[in-house]
N, C-alpha and C positions, 0 to 999 in steps of 0.2 A: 504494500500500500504506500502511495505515496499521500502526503498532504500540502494544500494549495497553500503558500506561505505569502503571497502577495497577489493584490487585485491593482491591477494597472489601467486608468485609464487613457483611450489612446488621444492623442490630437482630433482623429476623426470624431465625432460626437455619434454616440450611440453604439462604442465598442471598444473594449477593454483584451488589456492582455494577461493571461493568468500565470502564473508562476509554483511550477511542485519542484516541494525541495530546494526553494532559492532560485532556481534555475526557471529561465523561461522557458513556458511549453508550445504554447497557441495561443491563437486570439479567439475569443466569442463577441457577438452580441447584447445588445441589454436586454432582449426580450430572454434569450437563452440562460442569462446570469439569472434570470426571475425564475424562468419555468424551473430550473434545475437547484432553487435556493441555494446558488454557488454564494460559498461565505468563507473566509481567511479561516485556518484549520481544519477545513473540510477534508476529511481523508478521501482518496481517488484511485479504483485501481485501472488495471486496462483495458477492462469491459464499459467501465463510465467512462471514464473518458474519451474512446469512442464514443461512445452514445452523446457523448455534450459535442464531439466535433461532428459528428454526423448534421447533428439539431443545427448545427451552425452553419453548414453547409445549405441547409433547404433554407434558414434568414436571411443569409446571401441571395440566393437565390430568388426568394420569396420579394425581397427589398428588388431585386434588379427587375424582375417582371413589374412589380407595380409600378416604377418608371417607365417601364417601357409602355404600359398601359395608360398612364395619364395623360397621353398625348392625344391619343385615338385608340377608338376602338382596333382590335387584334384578335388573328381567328388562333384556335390552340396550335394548329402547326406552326404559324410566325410565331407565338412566346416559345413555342419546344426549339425551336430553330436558333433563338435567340437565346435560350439557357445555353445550349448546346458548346456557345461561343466560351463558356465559363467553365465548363464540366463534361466529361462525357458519362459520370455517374446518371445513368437514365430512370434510374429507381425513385433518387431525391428529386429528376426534374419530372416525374410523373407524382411523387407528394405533393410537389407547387401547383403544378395544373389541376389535379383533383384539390386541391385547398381551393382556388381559385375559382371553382365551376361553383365549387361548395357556395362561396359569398356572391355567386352572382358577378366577378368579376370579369369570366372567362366566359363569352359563350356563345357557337357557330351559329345559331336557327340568329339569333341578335344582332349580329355581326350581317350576316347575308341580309339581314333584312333592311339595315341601316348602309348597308352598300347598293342594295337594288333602291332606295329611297333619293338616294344622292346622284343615282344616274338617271334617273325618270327625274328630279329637277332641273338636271341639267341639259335635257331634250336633244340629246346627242347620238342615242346607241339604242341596240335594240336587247333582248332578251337573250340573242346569240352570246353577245359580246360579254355580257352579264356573267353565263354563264361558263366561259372558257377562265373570265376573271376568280371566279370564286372555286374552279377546279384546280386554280393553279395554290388557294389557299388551302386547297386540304378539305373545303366543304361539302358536305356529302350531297348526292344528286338530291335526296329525299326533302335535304334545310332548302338546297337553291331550289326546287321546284315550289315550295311552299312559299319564299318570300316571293316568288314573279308572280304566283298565282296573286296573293295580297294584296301587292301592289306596284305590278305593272299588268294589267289585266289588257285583252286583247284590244280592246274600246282606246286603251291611253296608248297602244304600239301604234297604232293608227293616226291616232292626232301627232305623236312626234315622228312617226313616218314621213308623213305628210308635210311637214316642218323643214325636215331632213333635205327630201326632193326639191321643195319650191326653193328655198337654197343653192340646191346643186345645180339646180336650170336657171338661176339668174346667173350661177356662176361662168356656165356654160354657153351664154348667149349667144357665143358669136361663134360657135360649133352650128353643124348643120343642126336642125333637128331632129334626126335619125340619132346623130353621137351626142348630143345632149339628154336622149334619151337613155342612150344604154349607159354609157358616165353614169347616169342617175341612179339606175337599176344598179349597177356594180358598186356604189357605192352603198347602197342601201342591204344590198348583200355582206359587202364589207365591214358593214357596222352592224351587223349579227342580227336584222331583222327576216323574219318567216318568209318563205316563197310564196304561203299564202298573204301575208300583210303587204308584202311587197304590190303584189298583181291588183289589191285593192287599192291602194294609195295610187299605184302608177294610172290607174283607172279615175280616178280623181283630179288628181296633178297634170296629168296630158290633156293637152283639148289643142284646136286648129291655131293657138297661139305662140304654141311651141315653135312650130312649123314658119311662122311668119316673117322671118327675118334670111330665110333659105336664101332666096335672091341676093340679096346685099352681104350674104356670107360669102356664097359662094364666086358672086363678083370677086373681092376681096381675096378671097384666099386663091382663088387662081390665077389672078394677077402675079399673086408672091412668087406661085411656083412657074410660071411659067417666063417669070423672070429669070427666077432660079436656073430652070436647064435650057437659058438663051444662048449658050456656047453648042448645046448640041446642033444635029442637023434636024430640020422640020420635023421628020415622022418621031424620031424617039423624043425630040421635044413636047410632041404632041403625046403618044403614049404615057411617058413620064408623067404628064398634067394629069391625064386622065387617071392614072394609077393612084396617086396622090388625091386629088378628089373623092374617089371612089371608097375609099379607105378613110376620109374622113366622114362618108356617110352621106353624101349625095346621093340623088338616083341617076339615072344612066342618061334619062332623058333631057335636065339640067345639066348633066354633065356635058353630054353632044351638041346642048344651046351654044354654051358660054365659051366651048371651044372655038366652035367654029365664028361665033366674033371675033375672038382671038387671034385665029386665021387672016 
């Protein structure tokens, strides 16, 4: 048996260094100095003492999650991920996470739900996108399906669908209307909305307006290119335009006007 012959405390505030036999041992805690009524003469052998550095380990631990928590919300894989950086003891970092679920500080269905919240304000993304996000935290299909059902319901994918595209076609104005179109649709794919929400927005969002500005695009852009391969000879200068047009999404028969002005 050894006995704790001085209690030290350290510069840091809220941990102390213990000392058996004169000699320093380790550091604890002040929560750990309470739970174990660590007191000056307390005899220690190598079974307590363990068990007080073990305790001291998940305080550690315990203190660095709640930091890591007061900033934002955190699903259990980011705090396990982020003990990990301290410990590879997985025992005491599965204590803190079960302590933590215990007080309601830890918790995935909360987490998913207050992440799918912040993306439907932000009227950016869809349900896709939602959910590849919160696969990559470790949340199980069962939390993500329940917070989209909550609240992103198919009624609100629609309104920021809708949002998303009128956007993407002002961006795209001066694209034919054919590639203002698919732009649209690929980006709306992109940002993780349904093939079926998609086909009803774009149902919505297109009308003969889209379309209206075709002439004075394709004016313009085939002036550019037909600038462009003015070193070649006639025909491939002519193909060339044609190629490039075509590819931006004119139709065939706009495309054979505005050449043969060109001509």
């Amino acid at each position: 048996m050894k006995k704790i012959t001085k209690i030290e405390a350290q510069r840091r505030k809220g941990r102390y260094n213990i000392y058996l036999d004169d000699q320093y041992a380790f550091p604890i805690s002040e929560d750990v100095l309470i739970n174990f009524q660590i007191f000056k003469g307390m005899e220690v052998d190598d079974q307590l003492q363990q068990q007080i550095q073990d305790a001291d380990t998940v305080s550690k631990l315990y203190n660095r999650a709640l930091n890591y928590l007061a900033h934002q919300l955190r699903s259990v894989a980011e705090v396990r991920t982020k003990l990990a950086e301290l410990t590879d003891d997985e025992q005491r970092i599965t204590e803190v996470i079960e302590r933590l679920q215990d007080q309601q500080l830890l918790n995935d269905q909360r987490y998913a739900e207050s992440y799918v919240r912040t993306i439907v304000n932000e009227a950016q993304k869809g349900p896709g996108a939602i959910q590849n996000q919160l696969r990559q935290k470790k949340i199980t299909a069962n939390e993500i399906e329940a917070a989209i059902q909550n609240y992103y319901p198919i009624t609100t994918q629609i309104e920021i669908g809708q949002k998303v595209a009128q956007n993407q076609l002002k961006k795209n104005h001066r694209e034919s209307g054919k590639m203002a179109v698919d732009k649209t649709r690929q980006t709306l794919y992109r940002k993780g909305f349904t093939a079926e929400v998609i086909e009803i927005v774009m149902q919505e969002v297109v009308d003969d307006s889209v379309y209206a500005d075709d002439q004075e695009n394709i004016q313009r852009i085939a002036e550019k290119y037909w600038h462009k391969f003015r070193a070649e000879e006639t025909y491939k200068r002519t193909q060339k335009t044609k190629q490039a047009l075509y590819r931006k999404g004119f139709s065939l028969d706009d495309i054979e006007k505005i050449i043969s002005e060109l001509n």
